[in-house]
N, CA and C atoms as an extended XYZ file, in Angstrom:
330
Properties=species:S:1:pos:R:3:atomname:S:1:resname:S:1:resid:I:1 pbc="F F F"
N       -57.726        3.168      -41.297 N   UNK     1
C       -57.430        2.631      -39.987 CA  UNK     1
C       -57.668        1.121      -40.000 C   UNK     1
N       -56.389       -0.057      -39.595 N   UNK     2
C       -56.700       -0.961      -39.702 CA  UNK     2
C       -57.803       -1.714      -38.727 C   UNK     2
N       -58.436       -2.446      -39.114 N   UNK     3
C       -59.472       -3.376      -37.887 CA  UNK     3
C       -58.998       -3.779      -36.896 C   UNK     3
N       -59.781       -3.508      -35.783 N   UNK     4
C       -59.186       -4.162      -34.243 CA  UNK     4
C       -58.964       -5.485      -33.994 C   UNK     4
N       -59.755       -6.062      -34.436 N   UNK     5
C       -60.118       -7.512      -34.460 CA  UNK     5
C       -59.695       -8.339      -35.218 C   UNK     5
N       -59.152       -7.580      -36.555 N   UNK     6
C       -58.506       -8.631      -37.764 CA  UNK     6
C       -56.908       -9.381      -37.005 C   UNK     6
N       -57.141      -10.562      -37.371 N   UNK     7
C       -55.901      -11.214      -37.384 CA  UNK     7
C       -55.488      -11.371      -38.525 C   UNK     7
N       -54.403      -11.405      -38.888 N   UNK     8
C       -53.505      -11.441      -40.032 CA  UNK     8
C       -52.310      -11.255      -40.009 C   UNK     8
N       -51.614      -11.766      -41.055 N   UNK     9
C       -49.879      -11.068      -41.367 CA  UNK     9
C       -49.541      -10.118      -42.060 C   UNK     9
N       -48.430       -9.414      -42.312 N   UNK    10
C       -48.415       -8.145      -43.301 CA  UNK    10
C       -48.599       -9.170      -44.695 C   UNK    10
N       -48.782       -8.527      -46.028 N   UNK    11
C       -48.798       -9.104      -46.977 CA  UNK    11
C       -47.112       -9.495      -47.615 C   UNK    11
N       -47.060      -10.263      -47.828 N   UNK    12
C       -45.603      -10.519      -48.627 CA  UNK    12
C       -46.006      -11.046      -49.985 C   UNK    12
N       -44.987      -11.005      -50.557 N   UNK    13
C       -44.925      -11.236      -52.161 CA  UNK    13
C       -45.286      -10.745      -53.462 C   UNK    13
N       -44.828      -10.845      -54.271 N   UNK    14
C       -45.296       -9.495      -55.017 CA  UNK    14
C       -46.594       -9.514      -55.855 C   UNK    14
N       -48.007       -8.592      -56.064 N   UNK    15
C       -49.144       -9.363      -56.277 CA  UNK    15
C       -49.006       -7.880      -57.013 C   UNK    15
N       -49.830       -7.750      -58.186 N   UNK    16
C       -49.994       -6.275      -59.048 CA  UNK    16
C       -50.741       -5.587      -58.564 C   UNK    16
N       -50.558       -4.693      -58.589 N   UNK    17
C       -51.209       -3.257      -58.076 CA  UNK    17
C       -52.228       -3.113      -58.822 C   UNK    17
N       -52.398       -3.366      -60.136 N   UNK    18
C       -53.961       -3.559      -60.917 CA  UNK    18
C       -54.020       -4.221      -61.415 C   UNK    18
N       -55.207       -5.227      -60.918 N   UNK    19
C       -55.347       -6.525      -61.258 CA  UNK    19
C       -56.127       -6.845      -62.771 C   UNK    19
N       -55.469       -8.057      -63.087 N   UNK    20
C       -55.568       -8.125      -64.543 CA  UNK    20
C       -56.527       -9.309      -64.867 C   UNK    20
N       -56.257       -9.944      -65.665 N   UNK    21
C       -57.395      -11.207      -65.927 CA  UNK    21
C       -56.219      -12.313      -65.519 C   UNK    21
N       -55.110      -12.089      -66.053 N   UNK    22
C       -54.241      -13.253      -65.964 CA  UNK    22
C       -54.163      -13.835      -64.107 C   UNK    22
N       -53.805      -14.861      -63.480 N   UNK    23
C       -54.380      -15.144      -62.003 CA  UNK    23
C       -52.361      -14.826      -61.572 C   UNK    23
N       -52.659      -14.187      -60.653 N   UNK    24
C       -51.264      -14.384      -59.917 CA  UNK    24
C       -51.284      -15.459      -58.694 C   UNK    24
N       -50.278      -15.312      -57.894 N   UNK    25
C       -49.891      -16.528      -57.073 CA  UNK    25
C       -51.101      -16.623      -55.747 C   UNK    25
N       -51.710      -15.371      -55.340 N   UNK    26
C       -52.806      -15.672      -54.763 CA  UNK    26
C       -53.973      -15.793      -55.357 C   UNK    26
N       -54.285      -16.076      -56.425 N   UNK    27
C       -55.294      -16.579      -56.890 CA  UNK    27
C       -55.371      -17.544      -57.178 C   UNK    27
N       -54.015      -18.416      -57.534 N   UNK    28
C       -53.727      -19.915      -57.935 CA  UNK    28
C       -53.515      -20.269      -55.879 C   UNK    28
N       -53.547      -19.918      -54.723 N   UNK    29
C       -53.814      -20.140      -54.140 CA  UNK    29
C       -55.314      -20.341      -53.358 C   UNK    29
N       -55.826      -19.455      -53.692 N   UNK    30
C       -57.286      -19.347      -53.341 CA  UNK    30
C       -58.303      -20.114      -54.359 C   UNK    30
N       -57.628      -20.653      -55.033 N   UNK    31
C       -58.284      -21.229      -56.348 CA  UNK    31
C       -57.956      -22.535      -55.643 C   UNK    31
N       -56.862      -23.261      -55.309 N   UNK    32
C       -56.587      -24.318      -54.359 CA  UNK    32
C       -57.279      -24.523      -52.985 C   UNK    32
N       -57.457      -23.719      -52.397 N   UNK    33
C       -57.762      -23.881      -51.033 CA  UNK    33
C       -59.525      -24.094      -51.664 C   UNK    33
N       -60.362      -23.063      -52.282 N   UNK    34
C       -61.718      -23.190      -52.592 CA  UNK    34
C       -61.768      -24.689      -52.909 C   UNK    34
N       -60.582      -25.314      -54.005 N   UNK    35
C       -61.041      -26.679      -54.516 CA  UNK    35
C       -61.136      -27.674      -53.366 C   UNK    35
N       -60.194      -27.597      -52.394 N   UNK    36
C       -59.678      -28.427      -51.557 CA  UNK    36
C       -60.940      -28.394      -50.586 C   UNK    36
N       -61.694      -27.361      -50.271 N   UNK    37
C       -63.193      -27.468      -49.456 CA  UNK    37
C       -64.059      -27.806      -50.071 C   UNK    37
N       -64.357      -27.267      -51.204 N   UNK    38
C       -65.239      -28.710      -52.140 CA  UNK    38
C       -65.057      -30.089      -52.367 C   UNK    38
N       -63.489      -30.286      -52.346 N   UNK    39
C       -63.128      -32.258      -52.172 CA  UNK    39
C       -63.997      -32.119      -50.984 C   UNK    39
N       -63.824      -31.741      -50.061 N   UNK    40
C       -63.458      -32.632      -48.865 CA  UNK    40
C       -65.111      -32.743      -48.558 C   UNK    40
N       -65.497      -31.573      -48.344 N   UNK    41
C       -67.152      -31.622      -49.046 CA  UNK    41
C       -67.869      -32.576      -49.360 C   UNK    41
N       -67.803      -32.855      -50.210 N   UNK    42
C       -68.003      -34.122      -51.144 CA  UNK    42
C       -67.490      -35.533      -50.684 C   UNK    42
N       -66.076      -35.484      -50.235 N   UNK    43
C       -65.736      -36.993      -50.303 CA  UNK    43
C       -66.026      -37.550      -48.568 C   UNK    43
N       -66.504      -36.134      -47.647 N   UNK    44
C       -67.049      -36.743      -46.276 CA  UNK    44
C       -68.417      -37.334      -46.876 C   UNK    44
N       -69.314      -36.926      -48.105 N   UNK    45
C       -70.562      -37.628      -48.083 CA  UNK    45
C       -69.969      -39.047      -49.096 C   UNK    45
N       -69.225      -38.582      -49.654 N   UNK    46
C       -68.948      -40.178      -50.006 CA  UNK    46
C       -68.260      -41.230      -49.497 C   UNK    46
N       -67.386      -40.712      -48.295 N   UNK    47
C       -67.196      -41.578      -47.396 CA  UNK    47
C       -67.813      -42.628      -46.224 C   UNK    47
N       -68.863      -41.637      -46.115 N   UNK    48
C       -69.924      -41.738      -45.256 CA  UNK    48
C       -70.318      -43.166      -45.379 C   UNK    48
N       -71.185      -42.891      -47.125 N   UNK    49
C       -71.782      -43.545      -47.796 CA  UNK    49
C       -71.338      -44.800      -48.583 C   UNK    49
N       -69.860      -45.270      -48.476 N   UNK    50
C       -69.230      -46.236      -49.379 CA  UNK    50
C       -69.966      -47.485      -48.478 C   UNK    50
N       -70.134      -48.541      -49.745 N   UNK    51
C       -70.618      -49.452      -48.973 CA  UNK    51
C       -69.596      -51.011      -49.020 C   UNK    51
N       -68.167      -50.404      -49.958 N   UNK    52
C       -68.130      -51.521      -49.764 CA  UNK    52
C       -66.511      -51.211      -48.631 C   UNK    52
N       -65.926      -52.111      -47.983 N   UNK    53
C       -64.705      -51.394      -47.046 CA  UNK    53
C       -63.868      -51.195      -47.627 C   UNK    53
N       -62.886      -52.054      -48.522 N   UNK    54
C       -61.322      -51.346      -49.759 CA  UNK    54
C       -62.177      -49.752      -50.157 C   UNK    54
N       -63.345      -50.002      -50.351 N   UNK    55
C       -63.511      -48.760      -51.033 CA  UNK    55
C       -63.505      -46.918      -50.049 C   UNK    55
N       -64.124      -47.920      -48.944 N   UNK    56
C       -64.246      -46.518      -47.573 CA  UNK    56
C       -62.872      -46.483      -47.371 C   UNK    56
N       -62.177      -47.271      -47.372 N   UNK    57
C       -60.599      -47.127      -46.629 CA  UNK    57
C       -59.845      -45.775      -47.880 C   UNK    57
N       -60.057      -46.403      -49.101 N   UNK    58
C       -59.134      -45.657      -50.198 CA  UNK    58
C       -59.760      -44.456      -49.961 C   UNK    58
N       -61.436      -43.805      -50.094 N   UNK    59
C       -62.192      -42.850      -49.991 CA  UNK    59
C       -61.197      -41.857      -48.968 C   UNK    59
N       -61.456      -42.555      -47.959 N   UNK    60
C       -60.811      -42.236      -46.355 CA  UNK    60
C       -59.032      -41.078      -46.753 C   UNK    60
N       -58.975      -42.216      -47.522 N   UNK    61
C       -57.227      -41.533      -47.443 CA  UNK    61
C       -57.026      -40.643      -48.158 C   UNK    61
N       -58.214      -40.600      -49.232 N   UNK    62
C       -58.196      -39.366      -50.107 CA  UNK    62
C       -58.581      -38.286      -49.513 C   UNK    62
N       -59.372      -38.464      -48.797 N   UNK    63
C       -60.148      -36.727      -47.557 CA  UNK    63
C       -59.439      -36.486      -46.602 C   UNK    63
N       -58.691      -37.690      -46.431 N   UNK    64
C       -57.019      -37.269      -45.049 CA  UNK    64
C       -56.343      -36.235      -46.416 C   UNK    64
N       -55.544      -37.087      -46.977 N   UNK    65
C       -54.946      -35.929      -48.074 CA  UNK    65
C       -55.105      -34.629      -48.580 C   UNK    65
N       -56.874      -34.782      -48.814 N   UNK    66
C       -57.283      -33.308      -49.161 CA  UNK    66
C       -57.442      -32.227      -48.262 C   UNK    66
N       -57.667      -32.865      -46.952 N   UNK    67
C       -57.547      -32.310      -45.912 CA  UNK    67
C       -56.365      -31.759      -45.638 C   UNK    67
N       -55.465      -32.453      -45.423 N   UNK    68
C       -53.945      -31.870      -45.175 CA  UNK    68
C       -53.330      -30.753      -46.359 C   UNK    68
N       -53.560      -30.958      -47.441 N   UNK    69
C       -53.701      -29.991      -49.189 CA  UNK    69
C       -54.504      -28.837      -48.459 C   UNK    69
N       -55.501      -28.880      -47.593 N   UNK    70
C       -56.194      -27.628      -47.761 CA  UNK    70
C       -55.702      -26.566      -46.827 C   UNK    70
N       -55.173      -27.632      -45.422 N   UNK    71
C       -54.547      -26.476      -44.402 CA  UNK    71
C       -53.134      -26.117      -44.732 C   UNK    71
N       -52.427      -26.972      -46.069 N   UNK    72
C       -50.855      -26.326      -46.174 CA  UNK    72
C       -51.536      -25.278      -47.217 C   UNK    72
N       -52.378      -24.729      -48.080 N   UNK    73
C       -53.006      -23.895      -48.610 CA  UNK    73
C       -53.353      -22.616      -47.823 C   UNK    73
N       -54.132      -23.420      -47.023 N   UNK    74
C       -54.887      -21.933      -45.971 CA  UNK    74
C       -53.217      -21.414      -44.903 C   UNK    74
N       -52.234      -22.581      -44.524 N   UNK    75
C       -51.366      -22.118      -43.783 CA  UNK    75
C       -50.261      -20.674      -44.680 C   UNK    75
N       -50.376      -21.639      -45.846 N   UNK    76
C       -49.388      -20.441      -46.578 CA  UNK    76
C       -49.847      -19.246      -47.175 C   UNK    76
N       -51.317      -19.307      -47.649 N   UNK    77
C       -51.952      -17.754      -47.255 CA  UNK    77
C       -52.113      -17.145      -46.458 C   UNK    77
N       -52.205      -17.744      -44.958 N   UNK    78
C       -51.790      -16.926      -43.975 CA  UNK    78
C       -50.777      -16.651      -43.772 C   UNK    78
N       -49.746      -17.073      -43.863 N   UNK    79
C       -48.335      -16.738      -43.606 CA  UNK    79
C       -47.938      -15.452      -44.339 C   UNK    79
N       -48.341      -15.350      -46.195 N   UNK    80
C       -48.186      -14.203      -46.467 CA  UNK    80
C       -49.220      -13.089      -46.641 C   UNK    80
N       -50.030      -13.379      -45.696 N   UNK    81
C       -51.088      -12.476      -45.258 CA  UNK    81
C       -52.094      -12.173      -46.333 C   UNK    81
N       -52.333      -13.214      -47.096 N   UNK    82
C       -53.458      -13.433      -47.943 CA  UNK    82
C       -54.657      -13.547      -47.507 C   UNK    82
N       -54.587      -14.449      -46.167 N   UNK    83
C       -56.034      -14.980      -45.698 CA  UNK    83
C       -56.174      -14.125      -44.132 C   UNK    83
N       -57.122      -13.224      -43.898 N   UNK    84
C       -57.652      -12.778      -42.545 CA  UNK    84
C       -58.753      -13.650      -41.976 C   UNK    84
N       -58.482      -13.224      -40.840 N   UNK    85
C       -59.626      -13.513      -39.472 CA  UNK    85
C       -59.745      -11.995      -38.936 C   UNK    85
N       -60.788      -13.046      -38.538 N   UNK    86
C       -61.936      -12.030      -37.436 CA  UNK    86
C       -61.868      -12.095      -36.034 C   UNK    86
N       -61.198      -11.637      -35.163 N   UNK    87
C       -61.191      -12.041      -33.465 CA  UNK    87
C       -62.556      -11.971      -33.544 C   UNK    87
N       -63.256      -12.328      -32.054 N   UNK    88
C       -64.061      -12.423      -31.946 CA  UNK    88
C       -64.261      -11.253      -30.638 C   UNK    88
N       -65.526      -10.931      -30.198 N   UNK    89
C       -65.210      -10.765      -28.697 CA  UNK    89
C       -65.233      -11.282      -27.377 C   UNK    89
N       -64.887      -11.390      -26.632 N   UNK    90
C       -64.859      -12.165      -25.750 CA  UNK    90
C       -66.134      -12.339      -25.302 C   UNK    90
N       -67.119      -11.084      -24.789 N   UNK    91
C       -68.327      -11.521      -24.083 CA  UNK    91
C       -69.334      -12.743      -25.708 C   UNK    91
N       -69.340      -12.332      -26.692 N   UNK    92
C       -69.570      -13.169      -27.635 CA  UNK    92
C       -69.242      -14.626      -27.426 C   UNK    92
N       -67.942      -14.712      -27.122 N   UNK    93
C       -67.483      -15.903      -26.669 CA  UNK    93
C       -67.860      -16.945      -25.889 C   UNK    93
N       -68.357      -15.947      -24.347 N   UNK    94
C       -68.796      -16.522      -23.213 CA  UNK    94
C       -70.196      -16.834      -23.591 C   UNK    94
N       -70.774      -16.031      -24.234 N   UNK    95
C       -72.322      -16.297      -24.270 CA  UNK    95
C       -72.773      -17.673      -25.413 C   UNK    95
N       -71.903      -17.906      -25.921 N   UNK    96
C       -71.879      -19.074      -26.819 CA  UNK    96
C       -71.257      -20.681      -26.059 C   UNK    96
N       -70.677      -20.265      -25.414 N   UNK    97
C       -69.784      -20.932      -23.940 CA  UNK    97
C       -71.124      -21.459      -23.360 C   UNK    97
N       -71.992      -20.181      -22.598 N   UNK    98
C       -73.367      -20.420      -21.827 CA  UNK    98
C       -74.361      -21.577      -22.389 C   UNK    98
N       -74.770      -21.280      -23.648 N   UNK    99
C       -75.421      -21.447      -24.578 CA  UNK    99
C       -75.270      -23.059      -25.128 C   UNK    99
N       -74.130      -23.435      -25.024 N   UNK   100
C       -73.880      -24.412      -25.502 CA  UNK   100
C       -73.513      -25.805      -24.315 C   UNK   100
N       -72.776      -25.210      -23.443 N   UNK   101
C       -72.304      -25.915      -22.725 CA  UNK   101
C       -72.861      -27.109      -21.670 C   UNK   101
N       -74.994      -26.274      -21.464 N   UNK   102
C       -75.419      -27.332      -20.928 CA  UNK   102
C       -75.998      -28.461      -22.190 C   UNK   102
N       -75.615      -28.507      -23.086 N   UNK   103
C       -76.090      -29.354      -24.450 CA  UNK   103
C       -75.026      -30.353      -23.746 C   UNK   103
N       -74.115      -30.845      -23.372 N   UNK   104
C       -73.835      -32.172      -23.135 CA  UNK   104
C       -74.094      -33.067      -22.394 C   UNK   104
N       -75.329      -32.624      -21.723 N   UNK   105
C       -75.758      -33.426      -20.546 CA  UNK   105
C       -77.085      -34.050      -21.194 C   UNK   105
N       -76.727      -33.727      -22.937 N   UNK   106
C       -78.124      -34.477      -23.246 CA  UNK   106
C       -77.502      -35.583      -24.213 C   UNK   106
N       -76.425      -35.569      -24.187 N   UNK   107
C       -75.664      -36.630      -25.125 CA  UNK   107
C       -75.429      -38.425      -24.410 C   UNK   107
N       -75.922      -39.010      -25.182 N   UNK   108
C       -76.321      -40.434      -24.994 CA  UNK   108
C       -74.960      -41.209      -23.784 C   UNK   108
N       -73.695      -40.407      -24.331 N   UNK   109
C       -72.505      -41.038      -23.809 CA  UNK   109
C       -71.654      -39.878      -23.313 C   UNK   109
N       -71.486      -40.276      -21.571 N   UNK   110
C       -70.545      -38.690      -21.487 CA  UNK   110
C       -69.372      -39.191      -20.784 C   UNK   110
């Protein structure tokens, strides 16, 4: 019985029925998307941290890039129903809503 809550697409494309050592096309995807959250990982603390500006700017455009690499990754595993979600539930929702919402009245600038 499928999950209530899963979001997803049907699966498309053809992936082996017993998986082997060799990587098929969702694994050379998921092998992309994993790398692409480790760049970005990494190059927000080295962006952070550049001290000199040519260098934050180039940094910068590389974590825009990897960034954009990671959601055409995660978009096209979702599309052929590689990558699931989890709905959430709604009262979950609200109570995180509650929970959070008077936190901006402690922020320096509103």
């Amino acid at each position: 019985m499928p999950n209530q809550n899963q979001i997803a697409n049907p699966q498309s494309g053809s992936l082996p029925q017993v998986k082997t050592p060799e990587m098929n096309d969702r694994d050379f995807l998921n092998d992309c998307l994993a790398t692409c959250k480790y760049l970005t990982d990494s190059l927000n603390i080295a962006v952070r941290e550049a001290s000199h500006q040519k260098l934050h700017q180039d940094m910068m455009q590389i974590l825009i890039e990897t960034h954009q690499g990671a959601r055409e990754a995660y978009d096209l595993m979702f599309r052929k129903g590689w990558y699931k979600l989890e709905a959430e539930e709604e009262q979950k929702l609200q109570q995180a809503y509650q929970q959070f919402s008077g936190y901006s009245s402690q922020f320096p600038y509103q």
